[in-house]
N, C-alpha and C positions, 0 to 999 in steps of 0.2 A: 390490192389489185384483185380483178376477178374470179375466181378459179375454173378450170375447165377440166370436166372431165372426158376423157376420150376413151370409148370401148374400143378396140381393134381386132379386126377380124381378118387373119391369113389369106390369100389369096393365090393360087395356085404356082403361078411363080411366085411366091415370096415360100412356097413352101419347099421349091426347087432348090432356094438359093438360105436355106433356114441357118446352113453349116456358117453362114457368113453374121448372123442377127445379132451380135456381140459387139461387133466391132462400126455394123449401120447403127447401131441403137447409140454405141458413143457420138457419131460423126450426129446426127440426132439431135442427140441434147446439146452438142456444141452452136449448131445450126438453130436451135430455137433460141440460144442466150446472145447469137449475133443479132437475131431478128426482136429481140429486148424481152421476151419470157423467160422463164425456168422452169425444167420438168422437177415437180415435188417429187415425186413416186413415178414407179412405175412395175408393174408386176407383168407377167405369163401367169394367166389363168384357165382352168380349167370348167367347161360349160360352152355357156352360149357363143363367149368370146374368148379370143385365145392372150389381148393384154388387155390393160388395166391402164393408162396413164395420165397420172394429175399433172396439171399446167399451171401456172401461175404469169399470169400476163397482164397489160394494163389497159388493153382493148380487143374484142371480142373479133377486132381484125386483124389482129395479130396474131392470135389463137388458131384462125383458119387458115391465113396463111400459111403459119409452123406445117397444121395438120396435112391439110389440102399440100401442100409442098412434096412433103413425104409419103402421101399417095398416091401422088402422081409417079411414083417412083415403082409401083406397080404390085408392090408386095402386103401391101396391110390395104384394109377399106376401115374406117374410120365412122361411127357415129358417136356426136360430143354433146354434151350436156355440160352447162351451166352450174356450178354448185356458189355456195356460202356454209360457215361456217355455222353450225347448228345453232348456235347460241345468237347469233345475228336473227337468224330465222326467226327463231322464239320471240327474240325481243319486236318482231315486228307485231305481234300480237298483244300485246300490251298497250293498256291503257296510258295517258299520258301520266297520271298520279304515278303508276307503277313503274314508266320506267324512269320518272324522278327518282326516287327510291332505290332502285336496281341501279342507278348510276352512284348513290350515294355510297352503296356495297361495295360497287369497283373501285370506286378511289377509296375505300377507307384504307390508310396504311396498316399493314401489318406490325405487328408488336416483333421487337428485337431478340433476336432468338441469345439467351442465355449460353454460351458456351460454356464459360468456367464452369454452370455445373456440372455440362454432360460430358466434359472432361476428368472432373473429380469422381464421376458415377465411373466413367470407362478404366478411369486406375482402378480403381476399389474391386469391378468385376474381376479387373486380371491378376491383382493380387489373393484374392480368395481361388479364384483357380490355378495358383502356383501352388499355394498354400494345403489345398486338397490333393494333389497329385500325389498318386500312390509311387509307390517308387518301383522300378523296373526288376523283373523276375532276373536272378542269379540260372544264369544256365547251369545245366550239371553234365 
């Protein structure tokens, strides 16, 4: 699904009503997961804008809805951006050779990770450091 990011900028009632912003930010992200999104993140930031929140939705009408919904509510103003995953990004730059190639890295399976030996290493640690342990000072 898409991602959406939303800068949020306080608005002078919502700074009236700031004591209450805990409990609208839950009612929130309930209200975007009825409307079929989910907030990824979500921060209070410091600068330009005063939050930070990722969306994950599967139409860029439903995004504006969620946002546009909850600013009609009078307290936050809203400017949203579009994101992707860095690596999606990248891969768009890519020649058709290369991203054969780079698909062929993703699927390779990875090699099965040895436990019995990093089990028989982690005894061996804790037995040399019983084994080292000085022994406790006799009070006087």
């Amino acid at each position: 699904m898409p991602i959406f990011v939303a800068l949020g900028k306080v608005t002078d009632a919502g700074m009236t009503n700031i004591g209450h912003l805990t409990a609208r930010h839950e009612e929130a992200v309930k209200r975007a997961q009825r409307l079929g999104g989910r907030v990824i993140s979500s921060y209070a930031t410091m600068g330009a804008y005063d939050f930070v929140v990722t969306l994950d939705c599967p139409t860029m009408e439903i995004a504006m809805t969620i946002l546009n919904r909850e600013a009609s509510g009078g307290n936050i103003r809203y400017e949203t951006l579009t994101g992707m995953p860095t690596r999606d990004f990248a891969r768009m730059f890519l020649d058709p050779d290369q991203l054969a190639d780079e698909e062929k890295v993703l699927r390779r399976p990875r090699p099965a990770k040895n436990t019995a030996k990093k089990t028989a290493k982690t005894a061996a640690k804790k037995s040399t450091r019983t084994a080292t342990k000085k022994p406790a000072r006799k009070s006087t």
